[in-house]
MARBA-3410 file (N, C-alpha, C, O; in Angstrom, 1 decimal):
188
117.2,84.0,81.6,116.1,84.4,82.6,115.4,85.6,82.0,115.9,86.4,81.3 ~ 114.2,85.5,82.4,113.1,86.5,82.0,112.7,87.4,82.9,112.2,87.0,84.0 ~ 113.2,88.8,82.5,112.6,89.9,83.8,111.1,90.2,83.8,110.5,89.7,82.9 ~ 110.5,90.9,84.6,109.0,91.1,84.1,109.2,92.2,84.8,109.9,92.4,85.8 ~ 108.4,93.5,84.0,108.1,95.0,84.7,107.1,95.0,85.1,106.1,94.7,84.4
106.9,95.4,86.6,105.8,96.0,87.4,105.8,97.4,87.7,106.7,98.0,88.3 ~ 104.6,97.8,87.4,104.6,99.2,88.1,104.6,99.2,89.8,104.6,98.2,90.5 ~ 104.7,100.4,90.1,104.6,100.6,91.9,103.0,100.8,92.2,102.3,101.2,91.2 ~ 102.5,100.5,93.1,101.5,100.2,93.3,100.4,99.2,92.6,99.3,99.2,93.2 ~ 100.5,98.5,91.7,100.1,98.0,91.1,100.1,96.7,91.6,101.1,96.0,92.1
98.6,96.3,91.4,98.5,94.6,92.1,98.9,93.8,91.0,98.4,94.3,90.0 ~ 99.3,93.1,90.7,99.1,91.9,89.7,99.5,90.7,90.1,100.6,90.6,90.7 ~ 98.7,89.4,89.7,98.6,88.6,90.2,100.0,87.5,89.1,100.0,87.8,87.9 ~ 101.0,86.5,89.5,101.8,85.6,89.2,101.3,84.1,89.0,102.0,83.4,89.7 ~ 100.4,83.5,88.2,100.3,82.4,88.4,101.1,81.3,87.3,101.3,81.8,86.3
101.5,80.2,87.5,101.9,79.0,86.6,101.0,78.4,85.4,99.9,77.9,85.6 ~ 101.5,78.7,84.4,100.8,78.0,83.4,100.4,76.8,83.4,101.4,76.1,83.4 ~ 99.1,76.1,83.5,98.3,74.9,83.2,99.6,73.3,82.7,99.7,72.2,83.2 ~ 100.2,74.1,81.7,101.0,73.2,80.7,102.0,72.9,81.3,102.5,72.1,80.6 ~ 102.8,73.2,82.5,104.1,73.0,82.9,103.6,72.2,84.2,104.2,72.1,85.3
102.5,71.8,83.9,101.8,71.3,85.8,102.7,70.0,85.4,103.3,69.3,86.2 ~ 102.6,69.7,83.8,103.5,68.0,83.4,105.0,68.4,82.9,105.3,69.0,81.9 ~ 106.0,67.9,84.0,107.5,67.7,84.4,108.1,67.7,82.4,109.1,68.3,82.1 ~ 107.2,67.0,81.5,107.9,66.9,80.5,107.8,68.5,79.7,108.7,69.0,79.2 ~ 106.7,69.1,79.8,106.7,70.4,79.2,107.1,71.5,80.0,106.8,72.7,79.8
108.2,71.2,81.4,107.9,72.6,81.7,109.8,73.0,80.9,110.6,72.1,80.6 ~ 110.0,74.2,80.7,110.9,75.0,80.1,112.0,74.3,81.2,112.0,74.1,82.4 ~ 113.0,73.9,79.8,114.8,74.1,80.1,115.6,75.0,79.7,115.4,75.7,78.7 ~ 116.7,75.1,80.6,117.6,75.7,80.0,117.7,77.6,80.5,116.8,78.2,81.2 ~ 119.0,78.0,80.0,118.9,79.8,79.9,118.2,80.2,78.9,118.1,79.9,77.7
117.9,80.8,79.5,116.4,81.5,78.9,115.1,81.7,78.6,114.4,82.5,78.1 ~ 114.8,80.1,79.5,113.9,79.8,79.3,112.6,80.1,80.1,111.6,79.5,79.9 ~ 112.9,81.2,81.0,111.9,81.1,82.3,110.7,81.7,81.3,110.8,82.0,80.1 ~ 109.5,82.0,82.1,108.8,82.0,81.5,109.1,83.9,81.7,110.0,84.4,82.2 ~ 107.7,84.8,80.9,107.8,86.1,81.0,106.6,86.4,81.4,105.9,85.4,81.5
105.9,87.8,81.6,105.0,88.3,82.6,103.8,88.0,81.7,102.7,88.0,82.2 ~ 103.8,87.5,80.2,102.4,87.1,80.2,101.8,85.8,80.1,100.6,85.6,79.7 ~ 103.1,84.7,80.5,102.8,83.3,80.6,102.4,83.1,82.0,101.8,82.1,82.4 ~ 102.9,84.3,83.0,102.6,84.0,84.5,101.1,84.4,84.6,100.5,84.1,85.6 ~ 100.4,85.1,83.4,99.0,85.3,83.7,97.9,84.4,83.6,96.7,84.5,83.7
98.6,83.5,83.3,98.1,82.1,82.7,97.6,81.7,84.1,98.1,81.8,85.2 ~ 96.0,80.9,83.6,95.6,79.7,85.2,96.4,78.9,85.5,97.1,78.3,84.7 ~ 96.6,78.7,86.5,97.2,76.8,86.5,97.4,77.3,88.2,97.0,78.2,88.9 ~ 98.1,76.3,88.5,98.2,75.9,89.9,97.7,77.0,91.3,97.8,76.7,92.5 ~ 97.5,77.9,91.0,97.1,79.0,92.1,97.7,80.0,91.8,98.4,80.0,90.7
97.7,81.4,92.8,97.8,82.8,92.6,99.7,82.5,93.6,99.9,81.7,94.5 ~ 100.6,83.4,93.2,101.6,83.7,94.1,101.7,85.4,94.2,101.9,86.3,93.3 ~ 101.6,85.5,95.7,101.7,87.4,96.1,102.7,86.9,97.1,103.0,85.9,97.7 ~ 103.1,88.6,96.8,104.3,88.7,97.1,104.0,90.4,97.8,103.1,91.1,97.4 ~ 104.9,91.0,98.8,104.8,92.2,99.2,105.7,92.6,98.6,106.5,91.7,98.4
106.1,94.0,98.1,106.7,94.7,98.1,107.3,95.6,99.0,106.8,95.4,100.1 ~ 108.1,96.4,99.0,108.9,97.4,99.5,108.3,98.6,99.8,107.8,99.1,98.7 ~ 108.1,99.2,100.8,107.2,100.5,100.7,107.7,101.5,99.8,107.0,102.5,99.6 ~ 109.1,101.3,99.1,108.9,102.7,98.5,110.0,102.0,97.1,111.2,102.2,97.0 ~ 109.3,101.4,96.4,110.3,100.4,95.3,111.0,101.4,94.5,110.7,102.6,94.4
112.0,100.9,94.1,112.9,101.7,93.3,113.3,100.8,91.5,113.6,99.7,91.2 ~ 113.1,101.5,91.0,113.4,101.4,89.5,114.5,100.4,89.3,115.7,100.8,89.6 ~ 114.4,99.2,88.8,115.5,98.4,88.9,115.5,97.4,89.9,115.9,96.2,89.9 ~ 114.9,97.9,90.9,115.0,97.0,92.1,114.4,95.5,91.8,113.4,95.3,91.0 ~ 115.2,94.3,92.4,114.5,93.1,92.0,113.9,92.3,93.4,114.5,92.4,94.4
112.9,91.8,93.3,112.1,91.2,94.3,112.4,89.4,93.8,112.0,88.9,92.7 ~ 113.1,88.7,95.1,112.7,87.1,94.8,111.5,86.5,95.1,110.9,87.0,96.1 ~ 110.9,85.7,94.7,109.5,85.3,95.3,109.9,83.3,95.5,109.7,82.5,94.6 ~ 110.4,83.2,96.4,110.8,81.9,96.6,109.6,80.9,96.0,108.5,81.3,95.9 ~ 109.9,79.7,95.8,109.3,78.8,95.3,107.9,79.2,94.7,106.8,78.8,94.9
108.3,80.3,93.7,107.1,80.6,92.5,107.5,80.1,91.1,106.6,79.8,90.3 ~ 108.8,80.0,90.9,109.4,80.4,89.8,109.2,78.6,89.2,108.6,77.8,89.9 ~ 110.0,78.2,87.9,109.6,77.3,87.5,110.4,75.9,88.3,111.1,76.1,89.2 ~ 110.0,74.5,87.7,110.9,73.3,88.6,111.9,73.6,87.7,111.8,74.1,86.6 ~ 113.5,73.1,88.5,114.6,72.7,88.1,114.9,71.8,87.8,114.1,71.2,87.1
116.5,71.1,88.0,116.5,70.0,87.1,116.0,68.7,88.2,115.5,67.6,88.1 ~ 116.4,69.7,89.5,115.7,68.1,90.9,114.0,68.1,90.8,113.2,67.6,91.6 ~ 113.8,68.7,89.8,112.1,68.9,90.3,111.5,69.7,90.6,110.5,70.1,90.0 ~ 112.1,70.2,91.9,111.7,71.3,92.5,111.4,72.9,92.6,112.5,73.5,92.5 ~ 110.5,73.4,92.6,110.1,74.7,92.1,111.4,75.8,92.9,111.8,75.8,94.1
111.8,76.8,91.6,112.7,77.8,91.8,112.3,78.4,92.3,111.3,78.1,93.0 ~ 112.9,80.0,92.4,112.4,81.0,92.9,111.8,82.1,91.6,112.2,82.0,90.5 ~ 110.9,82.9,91.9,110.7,83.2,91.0,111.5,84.8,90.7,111.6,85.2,91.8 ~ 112.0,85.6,89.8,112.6,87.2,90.4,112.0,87.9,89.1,112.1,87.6,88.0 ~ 111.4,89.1,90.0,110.9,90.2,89.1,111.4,91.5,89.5,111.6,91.9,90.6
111.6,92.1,88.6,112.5,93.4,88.3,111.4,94.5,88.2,110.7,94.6,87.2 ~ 111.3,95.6,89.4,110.3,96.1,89.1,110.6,97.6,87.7,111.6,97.9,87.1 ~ 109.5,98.1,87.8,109.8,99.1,86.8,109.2,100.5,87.4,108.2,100.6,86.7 ~ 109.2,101.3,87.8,108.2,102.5,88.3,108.3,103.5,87.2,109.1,103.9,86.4 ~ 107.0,103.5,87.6,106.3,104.3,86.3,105.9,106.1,86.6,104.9,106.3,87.3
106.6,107.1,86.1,105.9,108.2,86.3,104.6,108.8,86.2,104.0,108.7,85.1 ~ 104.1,109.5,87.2,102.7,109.7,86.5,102.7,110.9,86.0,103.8,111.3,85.6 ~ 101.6,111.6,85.8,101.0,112.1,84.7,102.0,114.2,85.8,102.7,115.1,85.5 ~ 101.3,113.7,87.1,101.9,115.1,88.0,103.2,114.7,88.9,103.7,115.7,89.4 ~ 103.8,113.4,89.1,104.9,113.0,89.9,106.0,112.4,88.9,105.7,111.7,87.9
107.5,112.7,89.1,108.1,112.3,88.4,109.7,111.6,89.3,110.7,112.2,89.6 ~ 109.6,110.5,89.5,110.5,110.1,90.4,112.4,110.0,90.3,112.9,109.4,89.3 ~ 113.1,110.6,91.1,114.5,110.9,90.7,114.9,110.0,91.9,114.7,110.5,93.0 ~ 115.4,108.9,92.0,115.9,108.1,93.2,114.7,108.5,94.4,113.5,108.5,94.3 ~ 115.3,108.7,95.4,114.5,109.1,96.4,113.8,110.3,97.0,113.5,110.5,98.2
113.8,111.5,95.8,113.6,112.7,95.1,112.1,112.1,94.4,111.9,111.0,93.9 ~ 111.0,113.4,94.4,110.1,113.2,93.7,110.2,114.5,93.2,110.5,115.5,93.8 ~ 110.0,114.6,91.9,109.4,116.0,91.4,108.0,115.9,90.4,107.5,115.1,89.6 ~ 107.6,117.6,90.9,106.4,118.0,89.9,106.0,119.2,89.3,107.0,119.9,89.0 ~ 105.0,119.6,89.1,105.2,121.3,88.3,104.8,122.2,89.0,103.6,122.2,89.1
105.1,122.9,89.4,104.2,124.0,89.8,103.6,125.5,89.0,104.2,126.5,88.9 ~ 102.3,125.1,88.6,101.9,126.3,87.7,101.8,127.8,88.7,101.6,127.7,89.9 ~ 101.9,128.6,88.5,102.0,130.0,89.4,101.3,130.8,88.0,101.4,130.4,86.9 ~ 100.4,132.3,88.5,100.3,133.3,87.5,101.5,133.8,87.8,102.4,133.4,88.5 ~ 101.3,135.1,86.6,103.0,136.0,86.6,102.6,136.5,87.6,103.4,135.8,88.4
101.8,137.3,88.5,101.8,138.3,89.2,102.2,137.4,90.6,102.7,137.9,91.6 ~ 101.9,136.3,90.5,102.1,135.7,92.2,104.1,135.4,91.9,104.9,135.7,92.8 ~ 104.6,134.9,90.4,105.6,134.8,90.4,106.5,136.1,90.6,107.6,136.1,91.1 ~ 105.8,137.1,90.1,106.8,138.5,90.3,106.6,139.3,91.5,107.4,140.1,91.7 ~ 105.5,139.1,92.6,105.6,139.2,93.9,105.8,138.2,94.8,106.1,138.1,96.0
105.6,137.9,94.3,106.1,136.1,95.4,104.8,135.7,96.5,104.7,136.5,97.4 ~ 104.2,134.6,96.3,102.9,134.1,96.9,103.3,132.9,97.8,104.4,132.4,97.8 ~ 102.1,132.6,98.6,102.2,131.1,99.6,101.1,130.7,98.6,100.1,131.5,98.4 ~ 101.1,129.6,98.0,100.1,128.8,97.0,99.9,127.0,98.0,100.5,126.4,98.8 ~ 98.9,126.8,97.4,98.7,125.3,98.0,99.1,124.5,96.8,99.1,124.9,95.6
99.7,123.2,97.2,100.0,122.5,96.1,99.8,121.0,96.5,100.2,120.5,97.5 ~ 98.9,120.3,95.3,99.3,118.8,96.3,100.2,118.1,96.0,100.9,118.1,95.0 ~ 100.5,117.3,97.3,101.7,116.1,97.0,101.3,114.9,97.2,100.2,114.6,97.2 ~ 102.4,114.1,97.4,101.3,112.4,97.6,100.8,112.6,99.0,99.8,111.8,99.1 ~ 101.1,113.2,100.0,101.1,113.3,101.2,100.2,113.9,101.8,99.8,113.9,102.9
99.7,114.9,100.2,98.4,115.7,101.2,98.5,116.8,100.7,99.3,116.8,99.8 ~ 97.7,118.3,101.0,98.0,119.2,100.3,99.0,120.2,101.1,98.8,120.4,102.3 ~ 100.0,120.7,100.4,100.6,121.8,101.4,100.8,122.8,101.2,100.8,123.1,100.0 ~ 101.0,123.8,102.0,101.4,125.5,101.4,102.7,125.8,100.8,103.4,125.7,101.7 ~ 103.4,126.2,99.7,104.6,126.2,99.2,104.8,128.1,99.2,104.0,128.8,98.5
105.9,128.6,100.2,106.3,129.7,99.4,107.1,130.2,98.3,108.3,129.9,98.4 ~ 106.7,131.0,97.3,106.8,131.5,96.2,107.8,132.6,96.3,107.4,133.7,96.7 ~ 108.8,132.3,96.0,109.9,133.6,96.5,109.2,134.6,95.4,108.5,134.3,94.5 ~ 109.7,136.3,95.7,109.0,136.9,94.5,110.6,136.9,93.7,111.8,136.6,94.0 ~ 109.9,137.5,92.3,110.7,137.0,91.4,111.2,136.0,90.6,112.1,136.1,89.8
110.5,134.8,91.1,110.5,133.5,90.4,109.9,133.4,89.3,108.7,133.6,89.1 ~ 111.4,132.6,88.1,110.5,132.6,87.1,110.9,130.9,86.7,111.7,130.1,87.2 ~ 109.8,130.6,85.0,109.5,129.3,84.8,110.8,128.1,85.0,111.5,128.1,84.1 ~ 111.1,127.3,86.0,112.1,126.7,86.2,113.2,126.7,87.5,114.3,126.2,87.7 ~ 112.2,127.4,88.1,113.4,127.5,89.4,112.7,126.5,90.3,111.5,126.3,90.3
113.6,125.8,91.0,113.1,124.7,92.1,113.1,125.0,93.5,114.1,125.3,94.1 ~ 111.7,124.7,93.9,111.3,125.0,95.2,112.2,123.6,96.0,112.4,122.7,95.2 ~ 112.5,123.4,97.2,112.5,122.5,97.7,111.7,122.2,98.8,111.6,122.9,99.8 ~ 111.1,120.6,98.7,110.5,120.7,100.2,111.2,119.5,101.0,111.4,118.4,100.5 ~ 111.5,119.6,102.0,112.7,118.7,102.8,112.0,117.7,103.0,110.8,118.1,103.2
112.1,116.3,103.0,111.1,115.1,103.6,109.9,114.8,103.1,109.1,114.0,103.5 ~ 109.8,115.5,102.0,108.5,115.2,101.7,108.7,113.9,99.8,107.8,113.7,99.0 ~ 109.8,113.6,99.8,109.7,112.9,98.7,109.2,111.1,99.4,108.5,110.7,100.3 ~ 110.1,110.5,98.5,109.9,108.7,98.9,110.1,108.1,100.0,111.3,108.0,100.3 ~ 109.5,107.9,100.5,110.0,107.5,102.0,111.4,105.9,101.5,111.4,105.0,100.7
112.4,106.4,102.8,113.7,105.4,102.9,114.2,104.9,103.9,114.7,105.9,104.5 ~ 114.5,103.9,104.5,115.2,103.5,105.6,116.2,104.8,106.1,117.3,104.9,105.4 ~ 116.0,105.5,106.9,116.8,107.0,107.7,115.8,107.6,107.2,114.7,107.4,107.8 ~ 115.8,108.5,106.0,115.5,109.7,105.8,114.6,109.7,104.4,115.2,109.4,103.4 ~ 113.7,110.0,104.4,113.0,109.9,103.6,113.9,111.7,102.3,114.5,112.7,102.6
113.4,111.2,101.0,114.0,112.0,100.1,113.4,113.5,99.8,112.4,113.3,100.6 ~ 113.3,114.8,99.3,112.7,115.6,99.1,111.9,115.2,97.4,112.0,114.4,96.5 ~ 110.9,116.4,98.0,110.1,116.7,96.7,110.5,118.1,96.0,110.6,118.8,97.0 ~ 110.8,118.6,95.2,111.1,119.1,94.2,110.4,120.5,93.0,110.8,120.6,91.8 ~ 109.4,121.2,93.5,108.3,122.0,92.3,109.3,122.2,91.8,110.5,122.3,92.3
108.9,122.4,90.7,109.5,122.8,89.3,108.7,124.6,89.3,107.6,124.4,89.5 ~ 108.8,125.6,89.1,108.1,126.9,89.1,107.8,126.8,87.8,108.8,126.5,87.1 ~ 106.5,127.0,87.3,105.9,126.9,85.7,104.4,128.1,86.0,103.2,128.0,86.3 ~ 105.6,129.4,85.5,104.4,130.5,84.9,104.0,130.3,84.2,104.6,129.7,83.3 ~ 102.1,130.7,84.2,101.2,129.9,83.2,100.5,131.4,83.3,100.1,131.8,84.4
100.4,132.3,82.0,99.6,133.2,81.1,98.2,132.5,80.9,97.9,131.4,80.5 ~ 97.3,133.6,81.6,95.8,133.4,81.1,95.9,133.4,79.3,96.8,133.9,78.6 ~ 95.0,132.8,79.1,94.9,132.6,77.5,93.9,133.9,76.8,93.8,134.5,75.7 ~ 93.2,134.0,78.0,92.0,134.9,77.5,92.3,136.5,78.8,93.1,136.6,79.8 ~ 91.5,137.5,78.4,92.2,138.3,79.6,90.7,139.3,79.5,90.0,139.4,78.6
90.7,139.7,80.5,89.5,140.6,80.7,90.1,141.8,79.5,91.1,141.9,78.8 ~ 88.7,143.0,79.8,89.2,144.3,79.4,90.0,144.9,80.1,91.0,145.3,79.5 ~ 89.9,145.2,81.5,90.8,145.4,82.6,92.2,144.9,82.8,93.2,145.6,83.1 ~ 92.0,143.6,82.6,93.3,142.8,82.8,94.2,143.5,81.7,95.1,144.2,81.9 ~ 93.7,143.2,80.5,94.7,143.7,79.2,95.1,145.3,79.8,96.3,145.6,79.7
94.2,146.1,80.4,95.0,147.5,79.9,96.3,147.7,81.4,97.3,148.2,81.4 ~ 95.5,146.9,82.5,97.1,146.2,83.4,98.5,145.8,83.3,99.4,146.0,84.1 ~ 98.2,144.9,81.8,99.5,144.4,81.4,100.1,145.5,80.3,101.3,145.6,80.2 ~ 99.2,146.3,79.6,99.7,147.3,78.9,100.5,148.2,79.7,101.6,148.6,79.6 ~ 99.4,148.4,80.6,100.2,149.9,82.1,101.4,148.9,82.3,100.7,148.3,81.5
102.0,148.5,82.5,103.2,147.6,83.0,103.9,147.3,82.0,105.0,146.9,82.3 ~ 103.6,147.3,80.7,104.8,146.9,79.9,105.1,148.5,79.6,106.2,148.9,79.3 ~ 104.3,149.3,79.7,104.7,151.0,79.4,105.5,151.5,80.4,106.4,152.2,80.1 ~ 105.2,151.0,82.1,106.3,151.7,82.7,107.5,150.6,83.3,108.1,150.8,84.4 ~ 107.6,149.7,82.6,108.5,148.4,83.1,109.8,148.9,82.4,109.7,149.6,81.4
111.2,148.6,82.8,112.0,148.2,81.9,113.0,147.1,82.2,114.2,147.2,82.6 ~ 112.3,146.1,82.1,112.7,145.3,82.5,112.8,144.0,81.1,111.7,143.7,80.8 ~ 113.8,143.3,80.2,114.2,142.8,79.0,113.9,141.7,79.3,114.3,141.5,80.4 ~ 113.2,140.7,79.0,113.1,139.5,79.3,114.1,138.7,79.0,114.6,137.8,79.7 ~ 114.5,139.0,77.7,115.6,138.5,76.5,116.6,138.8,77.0,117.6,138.2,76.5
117.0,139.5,77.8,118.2,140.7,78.6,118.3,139.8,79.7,119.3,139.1,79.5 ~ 117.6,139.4,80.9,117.5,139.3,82.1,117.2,140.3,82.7,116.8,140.1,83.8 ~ 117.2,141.3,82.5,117.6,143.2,83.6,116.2,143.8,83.3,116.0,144.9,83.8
END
């Protein structure tokens, strides 16, 4: 049997290859099902199928009588194995979402309320002070939704240094490393 990966949210369409419409060419045997780019093939019509509001990696979907004929003739079922794909700002952990959250130093070393978006919308996250690159915010309910309880989302805290710095800015960070003693390399 042939698995096929789909992403989540992604439409794509299942159709029957032209060539198996005749009982003598369509595939025997283990192994023989077809795979995700013989199903893009024309032939006998389009098969959709819904998904799961909140699919899970691994998860397999049957699509009753999509799949190829057996040995009576009659058309199988068809089963696809989805695949969920991370994006570029979401990274999915079971029913846990995580993503990054950039902060400057100064909101990290006094601690800020920042807006951040999620799939849900945009929300306010507070910034404990003192937080540095790597500590996880939690937000309760706001990850994948699940039959009970939907999962949390996850910032990741990621201090991000301007690249460029005023004249001002620089002699700020100078006044503070002159009266700081604080080791980075140390922790203290």
């Amino acid at each position: 049997m042939c698995s096929a990966g789909a992403s989540a949210g992604s439409a794509e369409e299942w159709t029957t290859p032209p060539s198996w419409n005749s009982p003598s060419k369509r595939p025997t045997g283990a192994g023989s099902a077809p795979c995700k780019s013989d199903l893009r093939s024309a032939g006998r019509g389009n098969t959709s199928s819904t998904s799961p509001l909140a699919p899970s990696n691994g998860q397999r979907l049957r699509i009753p009588g999509a799949g190829g004929a057996g040995a009576d003739g009659q058309d199988g079922d068809l089963l696809v194995t989805l695949r969920v794909k991370d994006s570029k700002r979401y990274r999915l952990d079971g029913a846990n979402i995580e993503t990054d959250l950039p902060i400057a130093p100064w909101e990290a070393a006094l601690g800020a309320d920042v807006n951040m978006p999620t799939p849900g919308g945009s929300v306010t996250v507070h910034v404990p002070p003192g937080s540095s690159t790597g500590r996880r915010l939690r937000l309760r309910g706001q990850g994948m939704p699940r039959r009970g309880q939907p999962g949390d989302l996850y910032a990741r805290v990621k201090v991000v240094v301007p690249r460029t710095l005023t004249k001002k800015e620089k002699e700020l960070f100078e006044k503070l490393r002159d009266v700081s003693s604080f080791d980075a390399r140390r922790g203290s």
